[in-house]
ROKOL-408445 format. One record per residue (C-alpha): x, y, z; residue in one letter. Coordinates in steps of 0.5 Angstrom, whole numbers, padded with zeros to 4 digits, always signed. Example, Ala and Ser with C-alpha at 12.3 -4.5 7.8 and 13.67 -1.06 7.14 Angstrom:
2
+0025-0009+0016A+0027-0002+0014S
END
This chain:
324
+0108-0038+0032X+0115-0039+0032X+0122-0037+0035X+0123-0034+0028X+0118-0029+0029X+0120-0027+0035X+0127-0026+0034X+0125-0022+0028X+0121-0018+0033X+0127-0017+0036X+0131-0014+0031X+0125-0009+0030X+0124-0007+0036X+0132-0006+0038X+0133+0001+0039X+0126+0002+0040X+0123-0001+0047X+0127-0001+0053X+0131-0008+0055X+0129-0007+0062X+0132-0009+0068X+0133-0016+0072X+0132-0014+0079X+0134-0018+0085X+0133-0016+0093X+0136-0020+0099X+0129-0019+0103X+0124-0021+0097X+0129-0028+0097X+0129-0029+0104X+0120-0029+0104X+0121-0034+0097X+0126-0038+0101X+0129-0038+0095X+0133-0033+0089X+0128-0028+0086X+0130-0025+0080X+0124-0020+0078X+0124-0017+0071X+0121-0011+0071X+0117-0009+0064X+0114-0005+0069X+0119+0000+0066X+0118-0001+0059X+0115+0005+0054X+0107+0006+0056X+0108+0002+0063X+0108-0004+0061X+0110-0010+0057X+0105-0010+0051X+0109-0003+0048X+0113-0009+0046X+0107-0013+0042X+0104-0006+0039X+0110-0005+0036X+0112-0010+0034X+0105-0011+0030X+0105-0004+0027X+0112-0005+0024X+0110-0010+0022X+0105-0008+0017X+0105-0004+0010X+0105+0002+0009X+0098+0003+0006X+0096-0001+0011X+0098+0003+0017X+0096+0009+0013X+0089+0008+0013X+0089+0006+0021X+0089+0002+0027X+0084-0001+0032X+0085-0004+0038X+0081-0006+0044X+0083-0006+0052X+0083-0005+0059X+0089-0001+0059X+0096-0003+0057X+0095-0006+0051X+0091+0000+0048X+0097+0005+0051X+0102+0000+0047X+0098+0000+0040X+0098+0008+0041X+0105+0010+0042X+0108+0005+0037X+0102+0008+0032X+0104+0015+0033X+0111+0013+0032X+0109+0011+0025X+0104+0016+0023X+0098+0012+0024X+0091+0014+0027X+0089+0009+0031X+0083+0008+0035X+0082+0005+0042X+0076+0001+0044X+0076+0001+0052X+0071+0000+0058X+0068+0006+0062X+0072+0002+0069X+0079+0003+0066X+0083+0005+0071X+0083+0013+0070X+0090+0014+0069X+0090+0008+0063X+0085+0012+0059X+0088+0018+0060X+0094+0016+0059X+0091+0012+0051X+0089+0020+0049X+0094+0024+0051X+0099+0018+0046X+0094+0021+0040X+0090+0016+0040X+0082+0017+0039X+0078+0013+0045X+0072+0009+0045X+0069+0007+0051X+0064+0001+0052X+0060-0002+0057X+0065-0007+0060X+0060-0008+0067X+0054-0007+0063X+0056-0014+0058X+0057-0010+0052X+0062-0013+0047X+0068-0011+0046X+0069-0015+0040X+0063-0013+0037X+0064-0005+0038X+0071-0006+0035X+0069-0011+0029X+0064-0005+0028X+0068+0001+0027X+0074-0003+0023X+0069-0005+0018X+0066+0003+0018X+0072+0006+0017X+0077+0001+0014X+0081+0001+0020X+0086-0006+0022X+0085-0009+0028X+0091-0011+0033X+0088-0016+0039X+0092-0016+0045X+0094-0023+0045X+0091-0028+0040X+0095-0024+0034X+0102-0027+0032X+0106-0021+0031X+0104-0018+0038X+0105-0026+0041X+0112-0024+0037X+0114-0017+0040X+0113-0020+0047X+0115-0026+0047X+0122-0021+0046X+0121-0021+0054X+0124-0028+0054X+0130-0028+0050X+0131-0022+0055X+0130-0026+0061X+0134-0032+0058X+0140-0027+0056X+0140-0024+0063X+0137-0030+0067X+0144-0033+0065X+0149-0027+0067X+0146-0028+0073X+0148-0036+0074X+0140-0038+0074X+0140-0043+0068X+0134-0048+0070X+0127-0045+0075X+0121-0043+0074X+0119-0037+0070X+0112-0033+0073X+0109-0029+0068X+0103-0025+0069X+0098-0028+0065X+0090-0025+0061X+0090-0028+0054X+0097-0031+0055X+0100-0027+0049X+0107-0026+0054X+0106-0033+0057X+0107-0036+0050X+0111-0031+0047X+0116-0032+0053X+0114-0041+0053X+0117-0040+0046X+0124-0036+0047X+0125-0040+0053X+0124-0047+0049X+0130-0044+0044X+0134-0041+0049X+0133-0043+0056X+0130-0051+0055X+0131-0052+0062X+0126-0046+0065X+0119-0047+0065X+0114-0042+0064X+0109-0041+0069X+0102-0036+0068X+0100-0032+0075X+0092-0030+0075X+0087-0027+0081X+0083-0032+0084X+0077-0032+0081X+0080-0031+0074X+0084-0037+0074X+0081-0039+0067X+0089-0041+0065X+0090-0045+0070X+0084-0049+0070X+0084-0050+0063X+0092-0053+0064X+0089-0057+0069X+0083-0060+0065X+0086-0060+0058X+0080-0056+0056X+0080-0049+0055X+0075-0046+0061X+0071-0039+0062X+0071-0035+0067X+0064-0032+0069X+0065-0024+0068X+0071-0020+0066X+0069-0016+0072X+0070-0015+0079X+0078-0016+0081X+0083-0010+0082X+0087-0014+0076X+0083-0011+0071X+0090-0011+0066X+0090-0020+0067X+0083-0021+0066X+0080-0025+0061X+0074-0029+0059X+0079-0035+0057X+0086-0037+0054X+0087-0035+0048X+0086-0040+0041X+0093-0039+0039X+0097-0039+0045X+0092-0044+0050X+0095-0050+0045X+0103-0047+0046X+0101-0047+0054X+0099-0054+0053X+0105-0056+0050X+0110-0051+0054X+0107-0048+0061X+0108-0051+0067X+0101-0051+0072X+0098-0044+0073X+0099-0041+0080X+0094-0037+0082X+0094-0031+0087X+0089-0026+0092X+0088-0019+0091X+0092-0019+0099X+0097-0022+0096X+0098-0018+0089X+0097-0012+0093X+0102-0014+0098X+0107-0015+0092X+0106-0008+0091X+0108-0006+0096X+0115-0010+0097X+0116-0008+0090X+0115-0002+0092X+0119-0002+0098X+0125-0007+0096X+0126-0005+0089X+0123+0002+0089X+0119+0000+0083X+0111+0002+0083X+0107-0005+0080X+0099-0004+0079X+0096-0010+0080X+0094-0015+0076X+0102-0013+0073X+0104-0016+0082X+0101-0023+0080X+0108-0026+0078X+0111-0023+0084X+0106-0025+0089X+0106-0032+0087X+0114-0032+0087X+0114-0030+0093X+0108-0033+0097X+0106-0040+0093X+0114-0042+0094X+0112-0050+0096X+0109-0050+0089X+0115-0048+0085X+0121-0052+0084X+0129-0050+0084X+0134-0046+0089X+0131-0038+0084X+0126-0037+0080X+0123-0030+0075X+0117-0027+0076X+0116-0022+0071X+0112-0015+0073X+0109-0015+0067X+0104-0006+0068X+0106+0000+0073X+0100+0004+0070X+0096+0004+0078X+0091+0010+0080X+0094+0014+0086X+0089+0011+0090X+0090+0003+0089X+0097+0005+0090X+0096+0008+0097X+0092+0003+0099X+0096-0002+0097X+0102+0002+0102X+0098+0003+0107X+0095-0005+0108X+0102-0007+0107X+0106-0003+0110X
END
């Protein structure tokens, strides 16, 4: 992985995915104690930033490649992402998903044109396992959702972005928060910004009890959660970091911050009321952290990146009516 990738991304992606919003509210710097500067991917294609790694990954490949058909596996976001770009490219794809995905997310991944496959998540069946098999059966390619250099590529646009928009707003140093699963964005933004923006600092945010990130920065050794199961931020967990993005988090990130499902839901809510965006849960975890874990973030500002807005309607209510 490098900044030529992602720069070549960019290119492709141009005119294709949304340059999304930098977005600012008086009353979220007042609960930070600081500048909180919010990146909306929320309002990217599909909901959420990983429109940028799909299509980044399918632009990338030949044709006869594309031709033949793609397989991704996801809990939702990166499934949607895969799906639309691969429509857009006449490609069949094939999306491997849990039965406990969101509702929406799943919907959602059949209506882009793209045949679903759900697994036993809870039940401890393998994803990677039924995704290796249908690939081999049917020839099909499969695009990770994190540890594969083009989608690391496509997100690590969401960097320059920030970079270009950070200093139009005066922010050239500070921490940059990004929600983080495998650490496809994190890395992908940790790149970006060593090129164009040194002085910022790239931060992944994860759920208590999914923290495996922010563990594995802490030790310097990659560390597993139990289960990838139990925690309304189903779209950021993950078993551990990945193997090509936890050595540029090494190298890059600042320490992990880890957020509750109170904190996460309660980000909703103010994104909700401040800057009339909806953000699901595990896309709230940045903001959460930017806004209620200020005595560990350095600077006068700070980025946090809404990384997913693809919430059930219930989730969603719950979080309004806890938060009110």
């Amino acid at each position: 992985m490098n900044i030529d990738m992602i720069r070549a991304a960019a290119l492709r992606i141009r005119g294709h995915a949304r340059v999304t919003p930098m977005l600012t509210s008086p009353f979220l710097d007042e609960i930070a104690g600081r500048r909180v500067l919010v990146k909306a991917e929320n309002l990217q294609h599909t909901g959420s930033f990983k429109f940028r790694g799909g299509w980044s990954a399918v632009s990338a490949m030949d044709d006869a490649t594309r031709k033949r058909g793609i397989i991704a596996y996801s809990s939702g976001n990166h499934a949607q992402g895969v799906a639309a770009a691969a429509a857009a490219h006449g490609a069949p794809a094939v999306i491997v998903m849990p039965e406990n995905a969101p509702k929406l997310k799943i919907d959602n991944t059949r209506a882009l044109g793209a045949e679903v496959v759900l697994y036993d998540r809870a039940g401890g069946e393998s994803r990677e396992e039924v995704g290796g098999k249908i690939a081999e059966d049917r020839g099909l390619t499969l695009i990770r959702p994190y540890d594969e250099p083009q989608v690391i590529a496509g997100q690590g646009t969401t960097g320059l972005e920030i970079a270009t928009q950070a200093t139009a707003l005066g922010v050239t140093s500070g921490d940059v928060i990004a929600c983080c699963g495998g650490g496809g964005l994190t890395s992908g933004i940790a790149l970006a910004l060593e090129a164009e923006a040194p002085n910022m600092r790239v931060r992944p945010a994860e759920p208590e009890g999914f923290d495996d990130t922010a563990r594995s920065l802490a030790t310097g050794h990659k560390q597993r959660n139990p289960t990838e199961t139990g925690s309304l931020c189903d779209a950021i967990i993950t078993r551990e970091p990945g193997d090509l993005t936890f050595p540029i988090l090494q190298r890059l990130a600042g320490p992990g911050l880890v957020v509750t499902e109170d904190e996460a839901l309660h980000a909703m809510s103010l994104a909700f009321k401040r800057l009339k965006i909806v953000v699901e849960p595990g896309g709230a975890c940045a903001l959460a952290a930017a806004l209620f874990n200020g005595d560990k973030i350095e600077g006068d500002a700070v980025v946090a990146v809404c990384t997913g807005g693809n919430v059930d309607t219930d989730v969603f209510a719950d979080a309004l009516k806890r938060f009110p």
